[in-house]
Each structure stands twice: as structure tokens, then as C-alpha cells.
C-alpha positions as CSV (number, residue, x, y, z in Angstrom):
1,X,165.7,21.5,75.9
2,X,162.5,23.3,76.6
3,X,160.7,21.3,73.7
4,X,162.2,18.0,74.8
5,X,160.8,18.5,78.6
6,X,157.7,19.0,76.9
7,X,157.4,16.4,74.5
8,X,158.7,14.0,77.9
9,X,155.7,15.5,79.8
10,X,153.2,15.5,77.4
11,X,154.2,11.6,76.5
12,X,154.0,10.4,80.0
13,X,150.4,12.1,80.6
14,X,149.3,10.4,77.0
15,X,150.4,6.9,78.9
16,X,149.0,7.4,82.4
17,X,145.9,8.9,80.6
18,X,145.4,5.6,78.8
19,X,146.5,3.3,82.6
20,X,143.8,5.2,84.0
21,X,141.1,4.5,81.1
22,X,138.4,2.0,81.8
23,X,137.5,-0.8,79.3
24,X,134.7,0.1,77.4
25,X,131.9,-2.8,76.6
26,X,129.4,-3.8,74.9
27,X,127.3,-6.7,75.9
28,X,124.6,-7.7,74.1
29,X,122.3,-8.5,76.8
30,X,122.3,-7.4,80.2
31,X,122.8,-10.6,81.9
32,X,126.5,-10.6,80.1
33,X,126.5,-7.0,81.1
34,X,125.7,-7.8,84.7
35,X,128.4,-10.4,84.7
36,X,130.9,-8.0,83.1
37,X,130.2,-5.0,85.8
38,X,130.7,-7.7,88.5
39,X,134.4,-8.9,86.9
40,X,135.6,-6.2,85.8
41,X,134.4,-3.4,88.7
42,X,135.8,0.3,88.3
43,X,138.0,-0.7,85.2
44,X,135.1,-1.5,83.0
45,X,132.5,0.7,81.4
46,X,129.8,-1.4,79.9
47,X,126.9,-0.8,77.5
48,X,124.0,-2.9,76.8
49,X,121.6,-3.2,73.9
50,X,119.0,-6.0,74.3
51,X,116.7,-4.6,77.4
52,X,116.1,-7.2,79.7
53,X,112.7,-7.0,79.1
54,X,113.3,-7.7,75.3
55,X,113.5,-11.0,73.3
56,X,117.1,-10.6,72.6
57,X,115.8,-13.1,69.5
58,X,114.7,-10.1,67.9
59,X,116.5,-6.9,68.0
60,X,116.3,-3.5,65.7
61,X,120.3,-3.1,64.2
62,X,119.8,0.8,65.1
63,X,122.5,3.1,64.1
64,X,122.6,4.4,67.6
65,X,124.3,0.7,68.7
66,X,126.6,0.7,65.6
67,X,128.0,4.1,67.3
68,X,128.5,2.2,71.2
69,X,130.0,-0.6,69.2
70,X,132.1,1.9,67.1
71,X,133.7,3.3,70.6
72,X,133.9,0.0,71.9
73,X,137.4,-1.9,73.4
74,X,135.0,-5.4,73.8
75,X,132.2,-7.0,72.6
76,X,130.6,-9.5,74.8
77,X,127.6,-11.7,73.4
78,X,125.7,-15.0,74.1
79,X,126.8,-16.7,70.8
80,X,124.8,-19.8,69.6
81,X,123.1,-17.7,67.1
82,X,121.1,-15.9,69.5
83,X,121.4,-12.9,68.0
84,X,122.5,-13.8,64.6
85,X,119.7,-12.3,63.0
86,X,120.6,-8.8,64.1
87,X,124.1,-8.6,65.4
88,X,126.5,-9.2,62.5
89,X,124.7,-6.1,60.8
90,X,125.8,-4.1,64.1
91,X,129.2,-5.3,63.7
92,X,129.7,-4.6,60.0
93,X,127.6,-1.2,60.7
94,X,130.2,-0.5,63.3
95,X,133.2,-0.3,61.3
96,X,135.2,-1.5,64.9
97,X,138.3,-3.7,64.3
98,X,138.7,-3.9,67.4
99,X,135.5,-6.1,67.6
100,X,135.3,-8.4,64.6
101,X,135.3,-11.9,64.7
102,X,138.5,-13.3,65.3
103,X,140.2,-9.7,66.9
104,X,141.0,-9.7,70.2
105,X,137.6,-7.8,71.6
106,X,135.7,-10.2,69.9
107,X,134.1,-12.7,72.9
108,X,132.0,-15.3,72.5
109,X,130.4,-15.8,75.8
110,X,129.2,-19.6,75.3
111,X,133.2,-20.8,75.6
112,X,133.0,-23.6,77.7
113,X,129.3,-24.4,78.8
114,X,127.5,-27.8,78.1
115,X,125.2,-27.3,75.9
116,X,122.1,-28.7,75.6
117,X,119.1,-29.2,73.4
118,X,121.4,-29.9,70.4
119,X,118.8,-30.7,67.5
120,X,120.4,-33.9,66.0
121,X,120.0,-34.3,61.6
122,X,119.4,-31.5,59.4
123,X,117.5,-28.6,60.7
124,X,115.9,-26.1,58.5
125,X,113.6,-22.6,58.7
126,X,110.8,-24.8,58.4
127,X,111.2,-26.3,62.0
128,X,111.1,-22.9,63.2
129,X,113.4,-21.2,65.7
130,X,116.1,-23.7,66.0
131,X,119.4,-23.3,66.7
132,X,121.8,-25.9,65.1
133,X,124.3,-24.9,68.0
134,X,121.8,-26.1,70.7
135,X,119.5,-24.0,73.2
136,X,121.3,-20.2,73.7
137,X,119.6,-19.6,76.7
138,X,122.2,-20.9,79.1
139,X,122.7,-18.0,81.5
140,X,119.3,-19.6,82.7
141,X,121.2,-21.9,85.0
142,X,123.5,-20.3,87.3
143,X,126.3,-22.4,87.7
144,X,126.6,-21.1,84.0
145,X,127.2,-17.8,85.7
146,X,130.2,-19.0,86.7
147,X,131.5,-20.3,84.0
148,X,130.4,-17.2,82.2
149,X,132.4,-15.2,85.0
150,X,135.9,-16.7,84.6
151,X,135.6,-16.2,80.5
152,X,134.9,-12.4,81.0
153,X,137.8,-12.5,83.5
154,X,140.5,-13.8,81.5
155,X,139.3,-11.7,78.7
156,X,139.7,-8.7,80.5
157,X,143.2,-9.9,82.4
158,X,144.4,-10.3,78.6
159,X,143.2,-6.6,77.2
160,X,144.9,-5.5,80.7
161,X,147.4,-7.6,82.0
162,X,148.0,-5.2,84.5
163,X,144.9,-5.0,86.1
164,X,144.1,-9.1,86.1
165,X,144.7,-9.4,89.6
166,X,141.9,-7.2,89.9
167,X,140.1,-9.1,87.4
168,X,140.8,-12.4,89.1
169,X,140.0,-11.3,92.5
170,X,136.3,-9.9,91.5
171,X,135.8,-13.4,89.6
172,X,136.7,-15.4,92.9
173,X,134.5,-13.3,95.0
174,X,131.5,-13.4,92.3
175,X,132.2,-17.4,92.2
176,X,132.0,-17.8,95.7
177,X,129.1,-15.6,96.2
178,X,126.9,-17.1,93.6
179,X,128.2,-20.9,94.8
180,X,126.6,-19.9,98.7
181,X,123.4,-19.1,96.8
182,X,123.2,-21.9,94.2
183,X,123.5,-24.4,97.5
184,X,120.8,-22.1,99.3
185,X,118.5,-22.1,95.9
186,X,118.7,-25.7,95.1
187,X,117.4,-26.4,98.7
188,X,114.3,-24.4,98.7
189,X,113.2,-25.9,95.5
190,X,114.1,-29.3,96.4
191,X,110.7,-30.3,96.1
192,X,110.9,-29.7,92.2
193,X,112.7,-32.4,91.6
194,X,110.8,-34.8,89.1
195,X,108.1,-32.4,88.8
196,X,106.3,-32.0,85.0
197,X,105.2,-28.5,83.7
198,X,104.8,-26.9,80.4
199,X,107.0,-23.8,79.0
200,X,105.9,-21.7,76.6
201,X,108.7,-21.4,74.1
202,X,111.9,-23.8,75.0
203,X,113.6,-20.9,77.1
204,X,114.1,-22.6,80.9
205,X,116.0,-25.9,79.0
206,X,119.2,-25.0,81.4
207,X,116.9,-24.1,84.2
208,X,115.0,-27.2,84.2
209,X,118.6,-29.5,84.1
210,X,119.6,-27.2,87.2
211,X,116.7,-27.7,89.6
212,X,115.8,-31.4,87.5
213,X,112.4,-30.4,86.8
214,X,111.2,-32.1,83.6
215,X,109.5,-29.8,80.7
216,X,107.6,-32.0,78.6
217,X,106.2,-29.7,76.0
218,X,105.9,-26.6,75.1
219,X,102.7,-24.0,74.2
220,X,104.4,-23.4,70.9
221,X,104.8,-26.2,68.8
222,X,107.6,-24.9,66.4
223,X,109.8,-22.3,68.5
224,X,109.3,-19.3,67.4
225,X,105.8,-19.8,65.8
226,X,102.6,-19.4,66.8
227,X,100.9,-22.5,68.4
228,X,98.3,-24.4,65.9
229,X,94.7,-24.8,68.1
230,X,95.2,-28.5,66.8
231,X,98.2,-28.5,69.4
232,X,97.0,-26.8,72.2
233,X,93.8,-29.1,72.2
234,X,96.5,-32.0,72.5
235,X,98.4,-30.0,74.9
236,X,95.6,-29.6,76.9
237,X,94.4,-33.0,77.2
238,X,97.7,-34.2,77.8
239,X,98.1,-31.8,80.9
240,X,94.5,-32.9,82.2
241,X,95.8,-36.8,81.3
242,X,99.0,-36.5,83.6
243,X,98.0,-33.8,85.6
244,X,100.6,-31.5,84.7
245,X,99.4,-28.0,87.1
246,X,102.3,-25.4,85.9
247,X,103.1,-23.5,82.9
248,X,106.1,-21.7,83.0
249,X,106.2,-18.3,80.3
250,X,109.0,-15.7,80.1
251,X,108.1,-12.0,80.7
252,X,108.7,-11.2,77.1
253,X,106.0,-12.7,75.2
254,X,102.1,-12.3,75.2
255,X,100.5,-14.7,78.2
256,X,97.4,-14.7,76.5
257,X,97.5,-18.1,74.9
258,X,99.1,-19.8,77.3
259,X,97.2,-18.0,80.2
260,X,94.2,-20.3,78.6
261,X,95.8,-23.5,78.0
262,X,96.4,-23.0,82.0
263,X,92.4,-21.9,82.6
264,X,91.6,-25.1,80.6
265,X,94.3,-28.0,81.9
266,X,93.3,-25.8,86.0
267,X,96.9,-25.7,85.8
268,X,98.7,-22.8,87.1
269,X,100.7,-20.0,84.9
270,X,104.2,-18.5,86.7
271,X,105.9,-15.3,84.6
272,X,109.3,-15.2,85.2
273,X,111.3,-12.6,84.3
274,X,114.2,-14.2,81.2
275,X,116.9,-11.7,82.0
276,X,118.2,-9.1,84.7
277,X,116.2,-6.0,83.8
278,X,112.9,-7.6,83.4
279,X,111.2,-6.9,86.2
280,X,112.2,-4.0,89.0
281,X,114.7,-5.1,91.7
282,X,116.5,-7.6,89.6
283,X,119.5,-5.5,89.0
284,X,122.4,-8.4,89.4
285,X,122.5,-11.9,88.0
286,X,122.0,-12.9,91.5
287,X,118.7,-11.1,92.0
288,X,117.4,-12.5,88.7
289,X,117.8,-16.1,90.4
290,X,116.3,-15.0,93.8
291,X,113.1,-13.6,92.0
292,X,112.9,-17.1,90.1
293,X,113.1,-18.7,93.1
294,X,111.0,-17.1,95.3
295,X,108.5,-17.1,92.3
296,X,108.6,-20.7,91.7
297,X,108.5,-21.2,95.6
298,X,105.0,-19.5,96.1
299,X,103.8,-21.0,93.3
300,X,104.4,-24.4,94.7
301,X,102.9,-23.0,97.9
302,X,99.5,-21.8,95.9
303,X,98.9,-25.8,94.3
């Protein structure tokens, strides 16, 4: 009778043991993981392997992430073979069932945005950095957030149904928040609209269709590649022949070349940060937007 109390006891403390546990992911970038944090609240614990200061392009496979993704309950990544250079060998290194392609803590994070930038006929290495899926880089527009949001949501609702009130309930009060300040962002760069500039590497695609800016070329002339001088001369000439005043660069590459295609078109060169993490103070996916828009804003301001 003794043992059977026991075995009763010690089967009911396995089970509330396990209620109590917090789901443990990995995202693969920390605007996902910001997302994530924000959904999923006290029930999640989340790792994160690109820095947001990195080109999540180009990531190391270090065993020390096969060993996260080993413990992990969910993977969370941006899909569109953004990482595909370095995340399958993580997955494979990880020896995670629970995470493979096609298991149920396997989440592509792209389900459901518009994509854009979708090259159209064959696309090959020799184009450089193209991605046959169209541009990754749609966290850049933050009605994307949103949509981003209610994916991790009913992800998490489905790996614990009992907690997807709470799930739920964090994704409406994340919606709402970031809807009051997509209104309040849209009106201070109003006067953006129509407005030509220059981006270094074809990053702020989703950006640009958000606030309808128009990027009409870029300082590298295959993605991914370093610019020929032949191209910049055009680029430059071009910019003086429509009076283009604003290059836009991400935080994560070197300025240097497109710091002079600015000194030589007198156009203006704005760093913003790619990612939440870049730069300090942008610790939420909201905060990454406010820096971009108050960036943007005083740059306008300065022209």
C-alpha cells in the first residue's frame, strides 16, 4: 500500500512538474525571439543565435547552438532561405526530433506574409544573393509583426493547449499595441511618401512598401557582392541626375563604400539598425521601429 501511495505521489509530481515547465525556444534571430517573449510571456523560455548586430546571412553552425537546439521544445526561424546556408547543419547537428522539418516544433515563421521581391525565371549563384522565395527580410515592415505574432501564437496554443488562452491574450495585446504605433509611425513619416533613395544591399524592400518610399538601386550591384567601381560611377551620376539625397545602409555591413557614394552624389547616409539587438535601447520589436523612425525623421529634418 505503502509503494502504491508512493508510486501515486511520485506520478502526480512528474505531471505537475511538467504543467509547470516553460516552453523552451529557439529563434533564430532575435526579432522572432522578441516576438516569441512577447506571445508566449512566463511560459516560454527562448534562446537566440543570430545577434542582432549580425548578418543572420551568414552564421558559424557552432556546436554550442546544436546543444540549445538539442534541449529545444520549438524552433522558430525566418524561412525563405535566410539561413539556409547554416541552419540545416544546426538541425542535423542537433539530433532534436522534436525540431525537424515537418515535427511539430518545427516553425517556419514566413507562413502567411506577402512576399515580395520574388525574382521571376531562373535564378542562379551567379546573380549573387538571391533568394528564389523572394526578399527574407519581412520583419522589416511591422504590420508583418503581426502577422508573425498570431503564427507564434497558435504554435504555442497547439504545443500547450492549456495555456492558449494565455497565448491568445498576449497576441491580442501585442496586436493592438503595435497597431496604435504603426498609425502613430506612418504619420510622422508621411512626408516619405514618393521619396527616392538608395539602399545598400536590398534589405528595407518591406520597409520601403510600408512607408511607400521608392528604393531605386542599390550600392551593391549583385546582393551579396561587392559593388564593381563601374557601378558606383553609374550609381553616382544617377543620384546627382535625379537628385536622389539618402542612402539607407544596415548596421551590419561596412559604410565605407557607401559612406562615399553619399560624399560624392552630397547625398546623405542613415545607419539603421536591421534587427532588435543592434543598437542599445532597442530591446522589443517595437523599439526597433521607434529608433527607425526617429532616425529616418531627423534625417529628413537635416536635408
Amino acid at each position: 500500500m505503502n509503494r502504491m501511495i508512493f508510486g501515486i505521489v511520485s506520478f502526480v509530481m512528474i505531471l505537475t512538474m511538467n504543467s509547470d515547465a516553460k516552453i523552451r525556444v529557439v529563434t533564430t534571430t532575435t526579432d522572432l525571439g522578441a516576438i516569441v517573449k512577447a506571445v508566449g510571456g512566463d511560459e516560454v523560455d527562448v534562446e537566440v543565435i543570430a545577434k542582432g548586430y549580425q548578418d543572420p546571412h551568414y552564421v558559424q553552425a557552432k556546436p554550442s547552438y546544436m546543444r540549445l537546439m538539442n534541449r529545444a521544445d520549438l524552433l522558430v526561424y525566418v524561412g525563405m532561405e535566410l539561413e539556409v546556408g547554416w541552419l540545416p547543419l544546426l538541425i542535423q547537428g542537433a539530433r532534436n526530433p522534436n525540431i525537424v522539418p515537418g515535427a511539430m516544433g518545427h516553425l517556419d515563421a514566413s507562413i502567411g506574409i506577402r512576399r515580395l521581391d520574388v525574382p521571376t525565371g531562373q535564378v542562379d549563384r551567379s546573380m549573387g544573393d538571391v533568394h528564389p522565395d523572394g526578399n527574407p527580410h519581412y520583419w522589416l515592415d511591422p504590420r508583418n509583426g503581426i502577422v508573425i505574432a498570431k503564427t507564434v501564437a497558435e504554435k504555442l496554443s497547439a504545443l500547450e493547449p492549456d495555456k492558449a488562452n494565455v497565448f491568445m491574450a498576449n497576441y491580442k495585446t501585442f496586436q493592438a499595441d503595435l497597431e496604435a504605433r504603426i498609425d502613430t509611425w506612418k504619420k510622422q513619416l508621411a512626408h516619405f511618401e514618393g521619396q527616392k533613395m538608395v539602399s545598400y544591399h536590398k534589405l528595407w524592400v518591406y520597409l520601403s512598401d510600408w512607408l511607400q518610399f521608392e528604393v531605386v538601386d542599390q550600392v551593391e550591384n549583385k546582393a551579396g557582392i561587392p559593388p564593381s567601381p563601374r557601378h558606383l560611377a553609374d550609381l553616382v551620376a544617377r543620384m546627382k541626375s535625379e537628385q536622389i539625397r539618402l542612402i539607407v545602409c544596415s548596421n551590419f555591413v561596412d559604410t565605407k563604400i557607401a559612406q562615399r557614394v553619399a560624399e560624392r552624389s552630397q547625398a546623405k547616409l542613415v545607419v539603421l539598425p536591421a534587427s532588435v539587438g543592434a543598437v542599445s535601447g532597442v530591446e522589443t520589436y517595437a523599439d526597433l521601429f521607434d529608433y527607425i523612425v526617429a532616425q529616418l525623421g531627423s534625417v529628413n529634418e537635416e536635408m
